[in-house]
NUMILUM-807348 format. One record per atom (N, C-alpha, C): residue number from 1; atom name; x, y, z. Coordinates in Angstrom, 3 decimals. Layout:
! residues N
<NUM CA <X Y Z>>
...
This chain:
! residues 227
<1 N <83.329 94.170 68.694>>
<1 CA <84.052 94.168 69.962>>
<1 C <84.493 92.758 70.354>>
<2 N <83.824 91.430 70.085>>
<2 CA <83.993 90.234 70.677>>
<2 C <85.072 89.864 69.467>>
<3 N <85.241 90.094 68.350>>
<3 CA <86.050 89.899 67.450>>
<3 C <87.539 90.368 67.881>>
<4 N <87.320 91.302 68.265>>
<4 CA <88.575 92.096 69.051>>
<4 C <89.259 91.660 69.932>>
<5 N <88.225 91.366 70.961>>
<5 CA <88.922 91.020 72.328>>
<5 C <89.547 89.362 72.095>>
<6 N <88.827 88.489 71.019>>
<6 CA <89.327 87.484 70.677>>
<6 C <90.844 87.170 69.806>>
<7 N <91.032 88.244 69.192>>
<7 CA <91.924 88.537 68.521>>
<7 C <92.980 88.782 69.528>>
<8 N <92.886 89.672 70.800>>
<8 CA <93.915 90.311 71.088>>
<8 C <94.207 89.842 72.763>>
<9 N <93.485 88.905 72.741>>
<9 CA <93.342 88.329 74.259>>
<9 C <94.487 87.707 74.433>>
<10 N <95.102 87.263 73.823>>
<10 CA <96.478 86.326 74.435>>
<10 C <97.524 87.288 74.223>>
<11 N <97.180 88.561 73.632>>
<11 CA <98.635 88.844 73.334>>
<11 C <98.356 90.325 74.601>>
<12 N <96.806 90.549 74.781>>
<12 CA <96.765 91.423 76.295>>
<12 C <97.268 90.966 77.334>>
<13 N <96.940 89.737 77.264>>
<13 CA <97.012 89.012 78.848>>
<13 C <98.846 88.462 79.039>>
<14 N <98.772 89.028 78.188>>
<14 CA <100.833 88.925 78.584>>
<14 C <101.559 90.438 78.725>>
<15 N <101.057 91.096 79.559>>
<15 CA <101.601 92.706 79.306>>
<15 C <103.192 92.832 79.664>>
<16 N <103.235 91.993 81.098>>
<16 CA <104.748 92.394 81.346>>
<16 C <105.457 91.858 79.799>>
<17 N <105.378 90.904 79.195>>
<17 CA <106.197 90.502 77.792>>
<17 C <106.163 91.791 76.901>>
<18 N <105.067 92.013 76.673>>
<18 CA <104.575 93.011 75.171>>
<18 C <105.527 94.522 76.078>>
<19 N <105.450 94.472 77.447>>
<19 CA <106.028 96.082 78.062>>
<19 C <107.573 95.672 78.001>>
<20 N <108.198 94.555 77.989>>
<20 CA <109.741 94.443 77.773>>
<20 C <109.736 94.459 76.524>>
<21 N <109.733 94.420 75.840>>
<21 CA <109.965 94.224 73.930>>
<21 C <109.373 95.436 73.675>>
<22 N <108.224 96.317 74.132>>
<22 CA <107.907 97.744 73.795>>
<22 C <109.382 98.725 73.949>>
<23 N <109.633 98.107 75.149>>
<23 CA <110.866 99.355 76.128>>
<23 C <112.013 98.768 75.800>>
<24 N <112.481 97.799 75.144>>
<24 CA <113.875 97.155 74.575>>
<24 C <114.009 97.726 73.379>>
<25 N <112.835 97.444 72.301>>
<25 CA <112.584 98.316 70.706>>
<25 C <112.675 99.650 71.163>>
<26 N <111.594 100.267 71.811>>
<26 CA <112.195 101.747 71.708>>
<26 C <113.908 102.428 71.877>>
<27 N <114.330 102.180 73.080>>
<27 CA <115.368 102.103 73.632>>
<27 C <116.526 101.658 72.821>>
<28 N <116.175 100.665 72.402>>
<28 CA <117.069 100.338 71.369>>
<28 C <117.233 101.424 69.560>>
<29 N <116.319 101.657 69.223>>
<29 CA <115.952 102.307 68.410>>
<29 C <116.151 103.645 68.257>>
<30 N <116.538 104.184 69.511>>
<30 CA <116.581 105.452 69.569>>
<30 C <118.342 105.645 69.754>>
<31 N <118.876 104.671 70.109>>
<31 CA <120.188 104.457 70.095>>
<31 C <120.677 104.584 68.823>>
<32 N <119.883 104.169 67.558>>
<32 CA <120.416 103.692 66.574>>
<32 C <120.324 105.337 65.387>>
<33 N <119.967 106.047 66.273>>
<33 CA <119.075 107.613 65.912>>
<33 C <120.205 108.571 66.193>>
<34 N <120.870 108.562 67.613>>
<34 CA <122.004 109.336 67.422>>
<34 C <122.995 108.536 67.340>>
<35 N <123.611 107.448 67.528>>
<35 CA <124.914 107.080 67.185>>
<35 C <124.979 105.738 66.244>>
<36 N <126.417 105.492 65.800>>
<36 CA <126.341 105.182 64.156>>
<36 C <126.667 103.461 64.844>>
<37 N <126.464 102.588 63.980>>
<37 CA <126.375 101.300 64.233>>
<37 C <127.764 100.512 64.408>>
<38 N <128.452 100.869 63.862>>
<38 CA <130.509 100.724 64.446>>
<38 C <130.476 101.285 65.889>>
<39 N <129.566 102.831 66.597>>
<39 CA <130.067 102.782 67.477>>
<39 C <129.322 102.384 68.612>>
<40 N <128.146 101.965 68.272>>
<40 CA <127.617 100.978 69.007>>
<40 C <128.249 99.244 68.920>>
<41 N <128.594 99.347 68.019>>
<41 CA <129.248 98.029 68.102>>
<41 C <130.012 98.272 69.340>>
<42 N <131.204 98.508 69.148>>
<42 CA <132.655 98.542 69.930>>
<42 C <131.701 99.215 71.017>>
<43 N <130.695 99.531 71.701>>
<43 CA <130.300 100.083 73.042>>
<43 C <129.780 98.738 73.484>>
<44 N <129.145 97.809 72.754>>
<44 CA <129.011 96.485 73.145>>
<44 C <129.432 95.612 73.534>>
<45 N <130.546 95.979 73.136>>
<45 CA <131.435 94.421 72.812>>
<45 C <133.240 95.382 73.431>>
<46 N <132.465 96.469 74.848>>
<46 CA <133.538 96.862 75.639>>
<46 C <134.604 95.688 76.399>>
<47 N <133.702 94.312 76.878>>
<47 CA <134.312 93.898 77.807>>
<47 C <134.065 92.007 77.505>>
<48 N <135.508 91.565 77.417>>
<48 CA <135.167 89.740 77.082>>
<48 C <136.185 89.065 77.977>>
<49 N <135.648 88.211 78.231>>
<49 CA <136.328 87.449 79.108>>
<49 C <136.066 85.529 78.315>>
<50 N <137.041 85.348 79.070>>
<50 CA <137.150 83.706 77.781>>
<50 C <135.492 82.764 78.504>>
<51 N <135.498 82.505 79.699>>
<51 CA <134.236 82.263 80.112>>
<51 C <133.132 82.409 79.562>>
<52 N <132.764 83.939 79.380>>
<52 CA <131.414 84.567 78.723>>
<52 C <131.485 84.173 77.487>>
<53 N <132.661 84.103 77.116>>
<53 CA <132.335 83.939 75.384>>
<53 C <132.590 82.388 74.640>>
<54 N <132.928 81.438 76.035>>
<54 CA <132.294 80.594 75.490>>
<54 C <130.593 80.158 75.785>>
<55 N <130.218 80.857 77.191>>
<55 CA <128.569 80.716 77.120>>
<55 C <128.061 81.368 76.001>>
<56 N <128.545 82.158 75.372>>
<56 CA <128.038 82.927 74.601>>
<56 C <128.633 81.710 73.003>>
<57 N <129.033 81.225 72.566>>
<57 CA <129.444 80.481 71.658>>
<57 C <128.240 78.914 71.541>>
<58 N <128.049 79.062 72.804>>
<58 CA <126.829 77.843 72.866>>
<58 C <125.247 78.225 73.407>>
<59 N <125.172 79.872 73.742>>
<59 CA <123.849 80.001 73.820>>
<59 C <122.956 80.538 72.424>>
<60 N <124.514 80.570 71.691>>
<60 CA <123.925 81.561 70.125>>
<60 C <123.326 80.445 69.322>>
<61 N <123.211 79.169 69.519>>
<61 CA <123.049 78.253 68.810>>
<61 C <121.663 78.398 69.096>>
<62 N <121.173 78.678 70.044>>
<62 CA <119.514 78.842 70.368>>
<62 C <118.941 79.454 69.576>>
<63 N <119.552 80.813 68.725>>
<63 CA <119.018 81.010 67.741>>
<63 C <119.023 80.301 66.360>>
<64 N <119.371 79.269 65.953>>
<64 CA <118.966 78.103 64.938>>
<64 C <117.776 77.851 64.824>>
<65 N <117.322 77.524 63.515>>
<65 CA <116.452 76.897 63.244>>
<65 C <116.297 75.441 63.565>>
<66 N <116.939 74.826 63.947>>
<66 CA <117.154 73.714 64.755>>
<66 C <116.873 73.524 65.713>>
<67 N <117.428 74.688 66.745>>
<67 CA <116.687 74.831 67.936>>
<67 C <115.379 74.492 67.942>>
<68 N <114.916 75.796 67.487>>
<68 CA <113.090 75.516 67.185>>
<68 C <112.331 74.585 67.008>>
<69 N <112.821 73.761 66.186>>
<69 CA <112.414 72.200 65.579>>
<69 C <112.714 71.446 66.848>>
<70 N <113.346 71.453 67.617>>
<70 CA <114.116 70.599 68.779>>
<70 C <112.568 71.142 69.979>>
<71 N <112.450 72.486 69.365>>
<71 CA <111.396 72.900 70.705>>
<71 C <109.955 72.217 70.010>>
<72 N <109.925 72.431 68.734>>
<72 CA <108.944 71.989 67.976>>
<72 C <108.431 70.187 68.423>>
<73 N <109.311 69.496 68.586>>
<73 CA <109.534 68.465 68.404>>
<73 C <108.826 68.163 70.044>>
<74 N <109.707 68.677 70.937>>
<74 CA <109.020 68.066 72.273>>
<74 C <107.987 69.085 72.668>>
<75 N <107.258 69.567 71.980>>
<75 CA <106.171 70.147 72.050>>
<75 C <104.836 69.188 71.493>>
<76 N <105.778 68.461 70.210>>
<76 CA <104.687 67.690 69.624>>
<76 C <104.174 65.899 70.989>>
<77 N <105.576 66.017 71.440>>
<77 CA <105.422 64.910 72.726>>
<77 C <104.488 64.863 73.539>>
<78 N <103.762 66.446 74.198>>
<78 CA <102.914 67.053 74.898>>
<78 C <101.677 66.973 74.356>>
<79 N <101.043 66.744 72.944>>
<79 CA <100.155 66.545 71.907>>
<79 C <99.431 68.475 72.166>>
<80 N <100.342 68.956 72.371>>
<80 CA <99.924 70.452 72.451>>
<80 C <99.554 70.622 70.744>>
<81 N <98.756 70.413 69.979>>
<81 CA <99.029 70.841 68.723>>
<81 C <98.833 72.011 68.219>>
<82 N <97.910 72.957 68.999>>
<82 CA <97.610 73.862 68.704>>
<82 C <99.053 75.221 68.622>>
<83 N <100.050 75.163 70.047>>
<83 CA <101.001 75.368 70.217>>
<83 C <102.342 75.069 68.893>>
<84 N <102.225 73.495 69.232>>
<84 CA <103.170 72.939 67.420>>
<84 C <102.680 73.252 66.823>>
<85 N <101.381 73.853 66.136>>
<85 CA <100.887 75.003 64.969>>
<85 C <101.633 76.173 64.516>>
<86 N <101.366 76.477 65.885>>
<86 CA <101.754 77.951 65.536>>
<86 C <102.976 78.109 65.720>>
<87 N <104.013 77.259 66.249>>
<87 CA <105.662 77.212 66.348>>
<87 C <106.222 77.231 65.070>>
<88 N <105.116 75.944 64.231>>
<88 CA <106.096 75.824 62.853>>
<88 C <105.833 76.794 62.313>>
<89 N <104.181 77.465 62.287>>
<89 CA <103.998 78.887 61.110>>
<89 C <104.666 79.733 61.312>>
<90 N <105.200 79.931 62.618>>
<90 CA <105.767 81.235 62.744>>
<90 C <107.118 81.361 62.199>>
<91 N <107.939 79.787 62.445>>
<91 CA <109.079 79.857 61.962>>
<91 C <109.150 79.753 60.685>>
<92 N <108.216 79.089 59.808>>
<92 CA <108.079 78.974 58.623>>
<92 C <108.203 80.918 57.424>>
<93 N <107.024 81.401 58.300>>
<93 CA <107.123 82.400 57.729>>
<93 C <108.274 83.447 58.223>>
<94 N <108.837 83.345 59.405>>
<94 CA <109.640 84.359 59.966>>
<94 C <110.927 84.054 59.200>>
<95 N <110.966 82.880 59.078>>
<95 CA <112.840 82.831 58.003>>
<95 C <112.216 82.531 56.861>>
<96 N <111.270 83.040 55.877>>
<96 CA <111.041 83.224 54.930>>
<96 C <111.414 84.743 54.413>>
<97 N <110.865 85.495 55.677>>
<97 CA <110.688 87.052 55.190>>
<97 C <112.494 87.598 55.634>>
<98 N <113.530 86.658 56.508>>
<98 CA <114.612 86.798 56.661>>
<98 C <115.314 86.701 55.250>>
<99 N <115.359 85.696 54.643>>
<99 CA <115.623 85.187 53.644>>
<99 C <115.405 85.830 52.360>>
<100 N <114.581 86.587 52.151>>
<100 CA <113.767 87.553 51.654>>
<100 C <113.958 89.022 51.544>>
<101 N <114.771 89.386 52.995>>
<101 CA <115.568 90.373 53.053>>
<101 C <116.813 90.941 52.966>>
<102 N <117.058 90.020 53.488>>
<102 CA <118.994 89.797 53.563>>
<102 C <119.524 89.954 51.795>>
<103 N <118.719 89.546 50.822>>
<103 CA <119.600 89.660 49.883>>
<103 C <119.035 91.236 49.023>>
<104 N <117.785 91.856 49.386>>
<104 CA <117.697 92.691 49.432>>
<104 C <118.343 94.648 49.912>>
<105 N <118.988 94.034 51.283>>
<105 CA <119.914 94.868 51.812>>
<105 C <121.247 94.650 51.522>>
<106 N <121.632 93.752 51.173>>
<106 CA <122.990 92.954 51.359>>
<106 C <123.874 94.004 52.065>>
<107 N <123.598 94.390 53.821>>
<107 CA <124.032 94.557 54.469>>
<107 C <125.816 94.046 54.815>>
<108 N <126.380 94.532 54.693>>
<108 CA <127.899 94.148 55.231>>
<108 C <127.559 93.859 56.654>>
<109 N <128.194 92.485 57.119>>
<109 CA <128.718 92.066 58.552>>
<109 C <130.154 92.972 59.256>>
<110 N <129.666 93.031 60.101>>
<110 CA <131.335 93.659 61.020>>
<110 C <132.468 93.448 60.838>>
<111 N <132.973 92.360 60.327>>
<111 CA <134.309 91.784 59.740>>
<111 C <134.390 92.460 58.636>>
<112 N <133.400 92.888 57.952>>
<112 CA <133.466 93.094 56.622>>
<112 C <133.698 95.087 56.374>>
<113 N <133.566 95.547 57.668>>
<113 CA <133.952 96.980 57.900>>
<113 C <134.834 96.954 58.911>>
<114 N <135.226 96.339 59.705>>
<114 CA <135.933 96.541 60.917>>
<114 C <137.153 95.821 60.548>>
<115 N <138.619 96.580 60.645>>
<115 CA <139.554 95.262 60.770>>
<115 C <139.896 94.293 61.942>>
<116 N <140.391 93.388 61.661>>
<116 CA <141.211 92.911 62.861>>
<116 C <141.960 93.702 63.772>>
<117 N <142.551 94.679 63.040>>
<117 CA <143.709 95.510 64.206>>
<117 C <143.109 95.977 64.816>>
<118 N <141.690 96.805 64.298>>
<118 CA <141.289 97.740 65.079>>
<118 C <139.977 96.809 66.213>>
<119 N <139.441 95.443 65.826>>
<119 CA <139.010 95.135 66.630>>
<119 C <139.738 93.464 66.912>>
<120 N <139.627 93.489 68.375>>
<120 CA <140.640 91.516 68.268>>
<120 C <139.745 90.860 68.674>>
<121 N <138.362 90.828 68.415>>
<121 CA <137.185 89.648 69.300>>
<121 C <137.091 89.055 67.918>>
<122 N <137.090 89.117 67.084>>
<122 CA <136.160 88.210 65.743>>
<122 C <136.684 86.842 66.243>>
<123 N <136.207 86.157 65.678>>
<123 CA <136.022 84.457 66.562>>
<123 C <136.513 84.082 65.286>>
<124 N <137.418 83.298 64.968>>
<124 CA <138.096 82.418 63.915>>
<124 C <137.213 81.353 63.461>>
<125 N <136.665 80.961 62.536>>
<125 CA <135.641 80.202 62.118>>
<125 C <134.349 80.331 62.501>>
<126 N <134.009 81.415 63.615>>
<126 CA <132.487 81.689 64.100>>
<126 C <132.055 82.893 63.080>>
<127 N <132.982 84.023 63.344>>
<127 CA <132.391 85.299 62.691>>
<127 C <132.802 85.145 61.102>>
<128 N <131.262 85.899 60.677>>
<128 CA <131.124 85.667 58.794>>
<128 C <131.194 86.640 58.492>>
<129 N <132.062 87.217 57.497>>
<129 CA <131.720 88.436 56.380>>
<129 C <130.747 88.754 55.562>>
<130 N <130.984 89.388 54.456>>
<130 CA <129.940 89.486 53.558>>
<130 C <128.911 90.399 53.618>>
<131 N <127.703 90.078 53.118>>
<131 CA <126.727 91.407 52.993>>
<131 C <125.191 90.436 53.131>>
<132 N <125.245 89.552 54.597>>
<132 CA <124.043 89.143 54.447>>
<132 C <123.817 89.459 56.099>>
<133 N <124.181 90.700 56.597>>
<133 CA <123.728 91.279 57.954>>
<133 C <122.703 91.154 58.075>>
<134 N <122.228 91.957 57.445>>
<134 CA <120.698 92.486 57.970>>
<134 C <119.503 92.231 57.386>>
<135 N <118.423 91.531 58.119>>
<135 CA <118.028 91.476 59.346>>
<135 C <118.917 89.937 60.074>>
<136 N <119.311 89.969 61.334>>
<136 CA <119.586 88.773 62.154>>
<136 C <118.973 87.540 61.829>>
<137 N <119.138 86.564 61.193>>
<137 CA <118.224 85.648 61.261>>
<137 C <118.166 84.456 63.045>>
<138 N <119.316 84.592 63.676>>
<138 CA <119.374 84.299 64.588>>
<138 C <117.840 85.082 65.877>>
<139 N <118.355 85.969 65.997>>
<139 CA <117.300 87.229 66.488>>
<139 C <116.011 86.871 65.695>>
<140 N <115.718 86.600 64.701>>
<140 CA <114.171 87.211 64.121>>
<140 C <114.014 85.452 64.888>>
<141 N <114.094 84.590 64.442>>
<141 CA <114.043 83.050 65.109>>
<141 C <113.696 83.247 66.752>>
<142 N <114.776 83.418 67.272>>
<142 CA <114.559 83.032 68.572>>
<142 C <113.101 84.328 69.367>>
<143 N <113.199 85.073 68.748>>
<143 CA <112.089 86.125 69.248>>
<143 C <111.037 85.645 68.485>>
<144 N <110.582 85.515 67.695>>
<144 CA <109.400 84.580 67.322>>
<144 C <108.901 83.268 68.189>>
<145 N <109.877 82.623 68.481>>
<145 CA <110.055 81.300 69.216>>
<145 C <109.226 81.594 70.837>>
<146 N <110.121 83.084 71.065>>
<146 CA <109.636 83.385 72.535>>
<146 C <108.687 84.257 72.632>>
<147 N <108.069 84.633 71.354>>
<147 CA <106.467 84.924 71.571>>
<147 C <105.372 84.479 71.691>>
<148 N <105.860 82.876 70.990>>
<148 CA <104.878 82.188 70.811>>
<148 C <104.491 81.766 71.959>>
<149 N <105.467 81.069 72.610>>
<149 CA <105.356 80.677 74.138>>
<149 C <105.143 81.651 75.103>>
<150 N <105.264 83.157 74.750>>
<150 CA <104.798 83.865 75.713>>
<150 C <103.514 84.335 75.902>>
<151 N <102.686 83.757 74.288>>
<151 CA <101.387 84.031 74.085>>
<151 C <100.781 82.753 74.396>>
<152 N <101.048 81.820 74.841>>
<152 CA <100.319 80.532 75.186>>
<152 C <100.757 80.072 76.423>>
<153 N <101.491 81.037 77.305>>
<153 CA <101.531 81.074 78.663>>
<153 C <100.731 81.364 79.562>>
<154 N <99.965 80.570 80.267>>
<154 CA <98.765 80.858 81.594>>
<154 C <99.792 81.778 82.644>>
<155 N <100.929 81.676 82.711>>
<155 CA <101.618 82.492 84.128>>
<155 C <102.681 83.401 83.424>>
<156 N <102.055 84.704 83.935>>
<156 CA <102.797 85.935 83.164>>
<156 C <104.012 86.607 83.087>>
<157 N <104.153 85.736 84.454>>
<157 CA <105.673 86.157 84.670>>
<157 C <106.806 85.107 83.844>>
<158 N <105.900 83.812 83.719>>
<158 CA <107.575 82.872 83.198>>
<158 C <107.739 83.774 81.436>>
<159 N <106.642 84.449 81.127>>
<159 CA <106.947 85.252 79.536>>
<159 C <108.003 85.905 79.807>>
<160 N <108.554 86.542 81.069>>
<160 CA <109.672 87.459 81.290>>
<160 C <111.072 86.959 81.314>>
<161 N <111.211 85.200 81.266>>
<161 CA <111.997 84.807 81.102>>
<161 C <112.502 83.934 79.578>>
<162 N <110.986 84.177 79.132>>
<162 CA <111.248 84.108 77.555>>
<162 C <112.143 85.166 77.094>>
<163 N <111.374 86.522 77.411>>
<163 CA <112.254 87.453 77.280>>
<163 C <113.531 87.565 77.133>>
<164 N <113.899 87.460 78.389>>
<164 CA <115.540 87.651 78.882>>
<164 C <116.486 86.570 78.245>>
<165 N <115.819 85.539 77.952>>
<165 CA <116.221 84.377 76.738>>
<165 C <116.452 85.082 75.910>>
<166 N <115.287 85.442 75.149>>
<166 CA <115.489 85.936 73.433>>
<166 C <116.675 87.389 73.552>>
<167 N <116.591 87.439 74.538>>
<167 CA <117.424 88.942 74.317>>
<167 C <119.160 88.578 74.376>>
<168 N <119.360 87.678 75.386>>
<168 CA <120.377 86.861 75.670>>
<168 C <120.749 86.295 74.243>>
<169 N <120.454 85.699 73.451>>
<169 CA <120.653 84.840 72.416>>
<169 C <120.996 85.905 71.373>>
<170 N <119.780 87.052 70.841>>
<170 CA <120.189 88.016 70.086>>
<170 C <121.408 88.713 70.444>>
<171 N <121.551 89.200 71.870>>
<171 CA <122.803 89.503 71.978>>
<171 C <124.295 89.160 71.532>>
<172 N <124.267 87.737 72.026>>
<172 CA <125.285 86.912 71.729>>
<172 C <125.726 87.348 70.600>>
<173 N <125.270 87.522 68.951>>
<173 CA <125.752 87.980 68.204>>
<173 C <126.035 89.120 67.847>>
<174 N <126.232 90.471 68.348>>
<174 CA <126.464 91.291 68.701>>
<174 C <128.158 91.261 69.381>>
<175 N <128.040 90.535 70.383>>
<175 CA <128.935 89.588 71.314>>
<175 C <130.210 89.349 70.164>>
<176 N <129.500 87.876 69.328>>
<176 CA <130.321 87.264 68.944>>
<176 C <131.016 88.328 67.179>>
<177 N <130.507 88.819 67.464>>
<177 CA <131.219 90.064 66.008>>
<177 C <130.430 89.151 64.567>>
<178 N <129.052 88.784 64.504>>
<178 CA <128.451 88.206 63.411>>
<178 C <127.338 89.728 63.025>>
<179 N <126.814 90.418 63.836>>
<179 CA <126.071 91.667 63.532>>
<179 C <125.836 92.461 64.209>>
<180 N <125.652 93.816 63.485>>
<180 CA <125.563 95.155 64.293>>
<180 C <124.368 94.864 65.272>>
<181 N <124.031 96.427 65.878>>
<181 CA <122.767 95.827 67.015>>
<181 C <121.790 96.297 65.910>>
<182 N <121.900 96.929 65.185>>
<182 CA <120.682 97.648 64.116>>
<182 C <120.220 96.167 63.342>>
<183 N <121.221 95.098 63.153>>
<183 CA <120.741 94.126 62.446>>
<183 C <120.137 92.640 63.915>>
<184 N <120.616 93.161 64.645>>
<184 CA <119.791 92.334 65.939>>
<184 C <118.359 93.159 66.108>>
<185 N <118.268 94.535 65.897>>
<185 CA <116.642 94.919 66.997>>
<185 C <115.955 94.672 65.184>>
<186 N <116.467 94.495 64.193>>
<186 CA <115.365 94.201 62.717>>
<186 C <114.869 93.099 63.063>>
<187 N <116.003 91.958 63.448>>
<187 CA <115.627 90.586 63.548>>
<187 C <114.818 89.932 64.661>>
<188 N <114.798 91.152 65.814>>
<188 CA <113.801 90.882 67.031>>
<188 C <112.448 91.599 66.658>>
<189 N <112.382 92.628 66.388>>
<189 CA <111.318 92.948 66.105>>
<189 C <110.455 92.511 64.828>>
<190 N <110.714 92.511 63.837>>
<190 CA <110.651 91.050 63.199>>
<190 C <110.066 89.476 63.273>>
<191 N <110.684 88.903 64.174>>
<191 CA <110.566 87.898 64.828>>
<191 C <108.974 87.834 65.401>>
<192 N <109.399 89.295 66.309>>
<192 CA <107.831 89.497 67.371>>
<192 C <106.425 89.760 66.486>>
<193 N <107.034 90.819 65.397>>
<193 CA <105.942 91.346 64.820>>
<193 C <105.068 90.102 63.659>>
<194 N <105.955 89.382 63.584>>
<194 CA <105.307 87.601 62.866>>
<194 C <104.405 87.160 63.767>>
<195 N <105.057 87.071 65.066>>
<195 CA <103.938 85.734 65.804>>
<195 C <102.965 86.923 65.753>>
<196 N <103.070 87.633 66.406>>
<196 CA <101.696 88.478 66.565>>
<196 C <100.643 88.886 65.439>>
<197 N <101.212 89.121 64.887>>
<197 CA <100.281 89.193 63.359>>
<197 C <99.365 87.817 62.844>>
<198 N <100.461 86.897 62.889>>
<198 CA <99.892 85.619 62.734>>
<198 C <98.709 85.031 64.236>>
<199 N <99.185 85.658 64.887>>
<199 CA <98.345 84.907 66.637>>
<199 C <96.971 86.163 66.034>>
<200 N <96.837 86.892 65.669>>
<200 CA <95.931 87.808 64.943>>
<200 C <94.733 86.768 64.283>>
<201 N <95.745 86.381 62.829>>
<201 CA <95.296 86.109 62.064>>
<201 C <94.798 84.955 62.003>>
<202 N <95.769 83.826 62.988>>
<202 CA <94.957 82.117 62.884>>
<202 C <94.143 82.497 63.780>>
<203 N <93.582 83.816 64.546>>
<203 CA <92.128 84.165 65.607>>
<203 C <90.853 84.347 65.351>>
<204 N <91.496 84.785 63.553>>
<204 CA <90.515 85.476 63.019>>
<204 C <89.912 84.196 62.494>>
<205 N <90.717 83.282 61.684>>
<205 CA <89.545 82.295 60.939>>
<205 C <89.126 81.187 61.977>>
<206 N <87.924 81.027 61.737>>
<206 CA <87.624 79.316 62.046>>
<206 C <88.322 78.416 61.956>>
<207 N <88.826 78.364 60.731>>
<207 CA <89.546 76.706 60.790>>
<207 C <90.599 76.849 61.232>>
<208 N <91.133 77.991 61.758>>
<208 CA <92.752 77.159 63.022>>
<208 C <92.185 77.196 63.981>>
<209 N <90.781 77.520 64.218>>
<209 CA <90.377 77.409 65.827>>
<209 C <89.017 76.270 65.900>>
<210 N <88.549 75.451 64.958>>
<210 CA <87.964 74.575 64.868>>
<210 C <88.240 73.636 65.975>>
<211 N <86.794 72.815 66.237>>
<211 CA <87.413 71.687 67.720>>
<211 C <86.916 70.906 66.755>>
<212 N <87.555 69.345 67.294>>
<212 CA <86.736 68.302 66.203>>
<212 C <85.596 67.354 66.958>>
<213 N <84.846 67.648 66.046>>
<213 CA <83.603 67.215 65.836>>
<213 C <83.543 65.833 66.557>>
<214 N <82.315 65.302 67.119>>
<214 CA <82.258 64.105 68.121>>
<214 C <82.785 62.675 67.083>>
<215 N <82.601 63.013 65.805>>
<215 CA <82.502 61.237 65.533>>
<215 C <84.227 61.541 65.202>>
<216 N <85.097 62.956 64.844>>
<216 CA <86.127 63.076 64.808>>
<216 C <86.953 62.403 66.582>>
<217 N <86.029 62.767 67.435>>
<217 CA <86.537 62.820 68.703>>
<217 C <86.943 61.413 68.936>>
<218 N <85.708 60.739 68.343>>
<218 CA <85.343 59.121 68.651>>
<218 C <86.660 58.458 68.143>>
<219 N <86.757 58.828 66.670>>
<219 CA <87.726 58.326 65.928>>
<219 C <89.290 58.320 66.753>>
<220 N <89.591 59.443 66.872>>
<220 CA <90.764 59.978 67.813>>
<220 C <91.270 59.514 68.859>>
<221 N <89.948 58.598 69.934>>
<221 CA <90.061 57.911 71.120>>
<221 C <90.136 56.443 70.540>>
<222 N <89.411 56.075 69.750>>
<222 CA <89.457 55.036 69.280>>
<222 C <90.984 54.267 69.020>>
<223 N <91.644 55.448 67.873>>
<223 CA <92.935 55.111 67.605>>
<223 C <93.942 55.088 68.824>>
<224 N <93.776 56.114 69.624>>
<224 CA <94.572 56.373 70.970>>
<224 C <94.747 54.820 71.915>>
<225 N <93.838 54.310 71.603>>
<225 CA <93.592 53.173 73.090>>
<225 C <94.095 52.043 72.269>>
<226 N <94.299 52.108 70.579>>
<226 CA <95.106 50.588 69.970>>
<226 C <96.508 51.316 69.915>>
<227 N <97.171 51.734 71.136>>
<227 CA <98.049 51.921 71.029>>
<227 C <99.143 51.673 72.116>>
């Protein structure tokens, strides 16, 4: 039982997060059950205006791996390390298993079934063809990103604006005509189902949860103060 509750304590104590990403995956999923992914596309991507789509041209960048590293980076400023741990594993392994898939499905992108005539949003140098849709690597990134932080959040509500982030960002491509939504909810759920597995698994061993030892401590302050 204490094994358990240790395991699953950070990812309980965030319910409103785990109840938006429960009710976004389902919801989403069940969409993808009766209607076909062209016509969820074009139900998405009903309404653009030049405004939205340039917020949308600069919030999609959040899903980069760059991003992350950028979050990675002033995380490491904070000497949070435990946090910069689990940022890089997650991203490490989450665009591994992207990478991993994509050439497995070699999913066609929307350009690559849809024409121009019949749709006029594709973005001239933004949207890609080809057959490396699915899963989102944008989506599996940024939802990993915002689990992590939603699992190492003391206040339960700012996880809800992780949320509405990661969903915002996955969207965008949807938005911008780079992937269906079937290849956005792979790459979110995905994303989620990494940190969590992993927030599992570095729970389970000792050595990602090791404290260091006093003459480690000594050492640590020591170096800190010739600085």
């Amino acid at each position: 039982m204490t094994f358990m509750k240790i395991n699953f304590q950070s990812i309980s104590e965030n319910k409103p997060y785990v109840f938006s990403c429960s009710t976004l995956f389902t919801v989403l999923s069940l969409l993808t059950m009766f209607y076909d992914k062209v016509t969820i596309f074009f139900f998405l991507n009903t309404f653009h205006h030049q405004w939205i789509d340039f917020g949308m041209l600069f919030i999609t960048n959040c899903g980069t791996g760059l991003f992350s590293l950028l979050v990675l980076g002033a995380v490491c400023l904070t000497k949070n390390w435990r946090l910069a741990r689990n940022i890089l594993l997650t991203f490490l392994v989450s665009g591994a298993l992207v990478q991993t898939l994509k050439p497995l499905y070699s999913a066609p992108r929307p350009k690559a079934i849809i024409s121009a005539d019949a749709y006029s949003w594709f973005f001239e140098g933004i949207t890609h063809s080809g057959l490396t849709s699915f899963p989102s690597g944008h989506a599996t990134t940024i939802f990993a990103l915002a689990t992590v932080l939603a699992f190492t959040s003391k206040k339960k509500y700012i996880t809800l604006v992780y949320f509405f982030f990661a969903t915002l960002v996955a969207y965008s491509r949807v938005y911008l005509g780079q992937h269906f939504m079937e290849d956005v909810l792979a790459g979110a759920i995905l994303g989620t189902l990494t940190t969590t597995t992993l927030t599992i698994f570095t729970s389970r061993f000792t050595f990602f949860n090791k404290q260091l030892s006093p003459k480690k401590q000594f050492f640590s302050q020591w170096t800190s103060n010739l600085r």
